[in-house]
N, C-alpha and C positions, 0 to 999 in steps of 0.2 A: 556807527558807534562813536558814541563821545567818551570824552574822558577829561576828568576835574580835578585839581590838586589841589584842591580847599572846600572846607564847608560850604562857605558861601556861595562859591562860583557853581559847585552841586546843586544849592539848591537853588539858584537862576534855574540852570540847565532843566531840570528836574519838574521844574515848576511851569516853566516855558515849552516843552519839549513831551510830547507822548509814547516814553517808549515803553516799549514790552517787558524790560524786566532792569531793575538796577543791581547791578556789581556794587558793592558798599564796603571799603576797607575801611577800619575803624582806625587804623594811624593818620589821621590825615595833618598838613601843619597847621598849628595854629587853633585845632577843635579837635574833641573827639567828633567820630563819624556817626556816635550815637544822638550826638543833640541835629544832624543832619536828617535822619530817620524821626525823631522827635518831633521835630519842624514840618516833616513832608504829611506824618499822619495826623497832626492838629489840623491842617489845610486841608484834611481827607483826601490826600491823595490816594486812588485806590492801587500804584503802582505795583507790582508783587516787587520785591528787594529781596536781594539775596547778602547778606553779612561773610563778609570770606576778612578772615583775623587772624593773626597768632595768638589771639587771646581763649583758650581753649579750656577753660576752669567751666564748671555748671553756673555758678553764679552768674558769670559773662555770660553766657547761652542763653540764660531766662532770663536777664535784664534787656538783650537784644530783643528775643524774641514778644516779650509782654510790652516792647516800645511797638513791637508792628513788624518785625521782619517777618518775612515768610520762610525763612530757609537760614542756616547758619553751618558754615562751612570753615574749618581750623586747617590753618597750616601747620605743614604742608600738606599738597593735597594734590590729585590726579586730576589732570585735565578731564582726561573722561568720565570723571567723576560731577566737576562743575558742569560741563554742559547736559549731562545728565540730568540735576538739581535742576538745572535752567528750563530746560525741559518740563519739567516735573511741575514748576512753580506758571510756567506762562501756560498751562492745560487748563491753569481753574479758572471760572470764572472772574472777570474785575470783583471786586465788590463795591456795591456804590456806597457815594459818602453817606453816613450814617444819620435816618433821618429822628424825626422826636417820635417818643412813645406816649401815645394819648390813651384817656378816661375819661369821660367828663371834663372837668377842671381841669385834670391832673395835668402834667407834660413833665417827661424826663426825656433826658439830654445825653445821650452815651457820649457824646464826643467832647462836650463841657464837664459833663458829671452833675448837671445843675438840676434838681428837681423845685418844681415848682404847681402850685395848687390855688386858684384862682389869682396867679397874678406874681401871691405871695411866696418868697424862698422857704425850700425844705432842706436846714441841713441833716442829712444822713454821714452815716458813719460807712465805710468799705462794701463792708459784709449788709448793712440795709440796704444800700444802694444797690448791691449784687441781687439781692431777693427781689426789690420792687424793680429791677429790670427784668427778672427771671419771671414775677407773674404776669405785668407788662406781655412782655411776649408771647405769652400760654392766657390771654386775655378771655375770660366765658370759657376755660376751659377746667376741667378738674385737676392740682395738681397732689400728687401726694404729700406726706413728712421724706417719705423714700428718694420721691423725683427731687426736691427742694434739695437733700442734702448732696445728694448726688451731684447736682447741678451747679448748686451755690458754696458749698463747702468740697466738695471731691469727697465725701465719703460715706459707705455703706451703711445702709441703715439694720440696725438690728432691735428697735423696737424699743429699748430704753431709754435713750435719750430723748429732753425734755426744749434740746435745743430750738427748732423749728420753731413749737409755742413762744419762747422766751422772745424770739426776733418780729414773730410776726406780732406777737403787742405791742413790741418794740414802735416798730412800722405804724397801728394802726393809732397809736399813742400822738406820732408826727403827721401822717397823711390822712387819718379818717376823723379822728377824734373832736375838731373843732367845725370839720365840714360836713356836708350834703352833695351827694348823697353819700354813703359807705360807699366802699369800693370792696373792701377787702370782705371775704364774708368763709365760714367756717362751715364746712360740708361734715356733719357731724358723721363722725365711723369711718372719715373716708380722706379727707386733706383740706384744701382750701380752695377759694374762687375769687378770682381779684375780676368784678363784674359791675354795670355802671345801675343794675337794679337789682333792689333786695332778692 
Protein backbone atom coordinates (compact mmCIF):
# COMPACT_ATOMS: atom_id res chain seq x y z
CA UNK A 1 0.00 0.00 0.00
CA UNK A 2 1.02 3.45 -0.86
CA UNK A 3 -0.05 6.53 0.01
CA UNK A 4 0.27 10.37 -1.49
CA UNK A 5 -0.42 13.81 -0.07
CA UNK A 6 -0.68 15.59 -3.30
CA UNK A 7 -2.28 15.38 -6.82
CA UNK A 8 0.76 15.14 -8.28
CA UNK A 9 2.81 12.85 -6.47
CA UNK A 10 -0.86 10.46 -6.99
CA UNK A 11 -0.62 10.55 -10.06
CA UNK A 12 3.36 9.59 -10.44
CA UNK A 13 2.37 6.67 -8.10
CA UNK A 14 -0.79 5.98 -10.05
CA UNK A 15 0.78 6.10 -13.29
CA UNK A 16 3.96 4.37 -12.41
CA UNK A 17 2.40 1.71 -10.12
CA UNK A 18 -0.30 -1.19 -11.06
CA UNK A 19 -2.46 -1.49 -8.28
CA UNK A 20 -5.76 -3.08 -7.84
CA UNK A 21 -7.84 -0.38 -6.70
CA UNK A 22 -7.23 3.58 -5.62
CA UNK A 23 -8.54 5.10 -2.25
CA UNK A 24 -9.12 8.82 -3.64
CA UNK A 25 -9.78 11.60 -0.90
CA UNK A 26 -10.84 14.72 -2.66
CA UNK A 27 -9.07 17.07 -0.02
CA UNK A 28 -5.87 16.80 -1.07
CA UNK A 29 -3.32 20.22 -0.72
CA UNK A 30 -2.87 22.18 -3.32
CA UNK A 31 -5.64 20.27 -5.90
CA UNK A 32 -8.86 18.82 -5.73
CA UNK A 33 -8.58 15.02 -6.02
CA UNK A 34 -11.03 15.26 -8.74
CA UNK A 35 -8.72 16.85 -11.39
CA UNK A 36 -6.25 13.57 -10.12
CA UNK A 37 -9.06 11.09 -11.25
CA UNK A 38 -9.46 13.57 -14.40
CA UNK A 39 -5.84 12.95 -15.24
CA UNK A 40 -5.69 9.03 -14.62
CA UNK A 41 -8.92 8.58 -17.09
CA UNK A 42 -7.61 10.89 -19.97
CA UNK A 43 -4.37 8.48 -19.81
CA UNK A 44 -6.96 5.45 -19.83
CA UNK A 45 -6.12 4.32 -16.95
CA UNK A 46 -8.39 1.40 -16.53
CA UNK A 47 -7.68 1.48 -12.39
CA UNK A 48 -11.11 0.85 -10.50
CA UNK A 49 -10.84 4.25 -7.78
CA UNK A 50 -12.86 4.44 -5.20
CA UNK A 51 -13.80 8.46 -4.07
CA UNK A 52 -14.11 8.37 -0.13
CA UNK A 53 -15.02 12.45 0.84
CA UNK A 54 -16.97 14.53 3.17
CA UNK A 55 -18.36 15.97 0.25
CA UNK A 56 -21.74 13.95 0.27
CA UNK A 57 -24.26 16.35 -1.81
CA UNK A 58 -25.55 14.37 -5.23
CA UNK A 59 -24.00 16.96 -7.33
CA UNK A 60 -20.54 15.83 -5.82
CA UNK A 61 -21.59 12.09 -6.31
CA UNK A 62 -22.30 12.54 -10.10
CA UNK A 63 -19.54 14.81 -10.96
CA UNK A 64 -17.18 12.11 -9.34
CA UNK A 65 -18.66 9.34 -10.66
CA UNK A 66 -19.11 10.76 -14.71
CA UNK A 67 -15.18 11.88 -14.09
CA UNK A 68 -14.69 7.84 -13.83
CA UNK A 69 -14.77 6.84 -10.28
CA UNK A 70 -16.11 3.54 -9.74
CA UNK A 71 -17.50 3.76 -6.31
CA UNK A 72 -18.05 6.88 -4.13
CA UNK A 73 -18.14 6.62 -0.36
CA UNK A 74 -19.12 9.96 2.17
CA UNK A 75 -17.87 10.36 5.44
CA UNK A 76 -18.16 9.13 7.86
CA UNK A 77 -18.19 5.74 7.12
CA UNK A 78 -17.53 1.92 8.30
CA UNK A 79 -14.52 0.25 7.74
CA UNK A 80 -16.48 -2.66 6.87
CA UNK A 81 -18.25 -0.95 4.72
CA UNK A 82 -15.02 0.44 2.59
CA UNK A 83 -13.35 -2.83 2.20
CA UNK A 84 -16.49 -4.22 1.28
CA UNK A 85 -16.96 -1.38 -1.77
CA UNK A 86 -13.28 -2.54 -2.40
CA UNK A 87 -14.17 -5.64 -2.70
CA UNK A 88 -16.99 -5.07 -4.82
CA UNK A 89 -14.92 -2.68 -7.23
CA UNK A 90 -11.63 -5.02 -7.77
CA UNK A 91 -14.41 -8.34 -8.76
CA UNK A 92 -15.02 -6.43 -12.21
CA UNK A 93 -13.20 -6.71 -14.81
CA UNK A 94 -10.23 -3.95 -15.86
CA UNK A 95 -11.70 -2.30 -18.59
CA UNK A 96 -9.21 -1.57 -21.43
CA UNK A 97 -8.33 1.84 -22.66
CA UNK A 98 -10.94 2.81 -24.93
CA UNK A 99 -10.45 2.04 -28.50
CA UNK A 100 -11.88 4.08 -31.93
CA UNK A 101 -15.23 3.28 -33.23
CA UNK A 102 -15.21 2.63 -37.00
CA UNK A 103 -17.54 2.73 -40.42
CA UNK A 104 -16.05 3.10 -43.47
CA UNK A 105 -14.47 6.53 -43.21
CA UNK A 106 -15.96 7.27 -40.21
CA UNK A 107 -13.78 7.06 -36.67
CA UNK A 108 -15.03 8.44 -33.28
CA UNK A 109 -13.00 8.70 -30.40
CA UNK A 110 -14.86 8.05 -26.89
CA UNK A 111 -11.76 9.19 -24.96
CA UNK A 112 -11.10 12.60 -27.14
CA UNK A 113 -14.71 12.99 -28.17
CA UNK A 114 -13.33 13.65 -31.66
CA UNK A 115 -15.30 12.49 -34.57
CA UNK A 116 -14.02 12.41 -37.79
CA UNK A 117 -15.00 11.18 -41.46
CA UNK A 118 -12.35 10.89 -44.07
CA UNK A 119 -9.81 12.57 -42.35
CA UNK A 120 -12.00 15.52 -41.93
CA UNK A 121 -13.47 16.93 -38.12
CA UNK A 122 -17.12 16.41 -37.24
CA UNK A 123 -18.18 18.78 -34.58
CA UNK A 124 -21.27 17.20 -32.74
CA UNK A 125 -23.03 18.48 -29.93
CA UNK A 126 -23.37 16.22 -26.42
CA UNK A 127 -26.35 14.33 -27.22
CA UNK A 128 -25.12 13.57 -31.33
CA UNK A 129 -22.14 12.43 -30.14
CA UNK A 130 -24.07 10.21 -27.43
CA UNK A 131 -26.26 8.65 -30.60
CA UNK A 132 -23.40 8.15 -33.09
CA UNK A 133 -21.50 6.40 -30.34
CA UNK A 134 -24.79 4.44 -29.26
CA UNK A 135 -25.31 3.33 -33.12
CA UNK A 136 -21.48 2.87 -33.52
CA UNK A 137 -21.77 0.20 -31.13
CA UNK A 138 -25.06 -1.66 -32.24
CA UNK A 139 -23.19 -1.32 -35.71
CA UNK A 140 -25.54 -3.83 -38.81
CA UNK A 141 -27.56 -4.07 -36.14
CA UNK A 142 -31.45 -2.80 -35.84
CA UNK A 143 -31.94 -0.27 -33.25
CA UNK A 144 -35.23 1.08 -32.17
CA UNK A 145 -36.77 5.12 -31.47
CA UNK A 146 -37.34 2.88 -27.85
CA UNK A 147 -33.57 1.60 -27.48
CA UNK A 148 -32.12 5.04 -28.75
CA UNK A 149 -33.89 6.94 -26.04
CA UNK A 150 -33.60 4.72 -23.49
CA UNK A 151 -29.99 4.63 -24.08
CA UNK A 152 -29.05 8.12 -25.29
CA UNK A 153 -31.47 10.27 -23.39
CA UNK A 154 -32.58 7.70 -20.03
CA UNK A 155 -35.97 7.80 -21.13
CA UNK A 156 -39.15 5.78 -21.72
CA UNK A 157 -40.57 5.87 -24.91
CA UNK A 158 -44.13 6.20 -25.28
CA UNK A 159 -44.69 6.66 -28.97
CA UNK A 160 -44.99 10.40 -29.40
CA UNK A 161 -42.25 11.86 -29.34
CA UNK A 162 -40.55 13.13 -32.59
CA UNK A 163 -37.17 13.47 -30.70
CA UNK A 164 -35.02 10.44 -32.26
CA UNK A 165 -36.04 11.82 -35.99
CA UNK A 166 -35.04 15.36 -35.10
CA UNK A 167 -31.21 14.05 -33.85
CA UNK A 168 -30.83 11.44 -36.27
CA UNK A 169 -31.14 14.32 -39.37
CA UNK A 170 -29.45 16.10 -37.16
CA UNK A 171 -26.48 13.37 -37.25
CA UNK A 172 -26.90 12.50 -40.91
CA UNK A 173 -27.04 16.33 -41.96
CA UNK A 174 -22.99 16.33 -40.29
CA UNK A 175 -21.94 12.63 -40.87
CA UNK A 176 -23.66 11.24 -44.09
CA UNK A 177 -24.81 14.25 -46.12
CA UNK A 178 -21.59 15.25 -47.87
CA UNK A 179 -20.21 11.61 -48.04
CA UNK A 180 -20.18 8.00 -49.31
CA UNK A 181 -21.16 5.87 -48.62
CA UNK A 182 -24.47 6.61 -46.08
CA UNK A 183 -24.02 5.08 -42.95
CA UNK A 184 -27.03 5.91 -41.35
CA UNK A 185 -30.07 4.29 -43.03
CA UNK A 186 -33.98 4.18 -41.70
CA UNK A 187 -35.57 0.60 -41.18
CA UNK A 188 -38.98 1.84 -42.04
CA UNK A 189 -41.85 0.51 -39.35
CA UNK A 190 -39.08 -0.27 -37.24
CA UNK A 191 -35.89 2.21 -36.12
CA UNK A 192 -32.73 2.64 -37.71
CA UNK A 193 -29.22 1.03 -39.05
CA UNK A 194 -25.97 2.89 -38.74
CA UNK A 195 -24.47 0.16 -41.66
CA UNK A 196 -21.44 0.65 -44.23
CA UNK A 197 -24.04 -0.55 -47.30
CA UNK A 198 -27.29 0.50 -48.44
Amino acid sequence: MDLAASVPDGLQLALATQYDAIVLDLMLPGADGLELLKQLRQRASPVPVLVLTARSALEDRVRGLDLGADDYLAKPFDFRELLARLRAITRRPLVPPQTLLTAADLELDPASHEVRRTGQRIDLTAKEFALLEYLLHKKGKLVTRGMILDHVWDMDYYGGSNLVEVYINYLRRKVDRDFEPKLIHTIRGSGYMLRESS
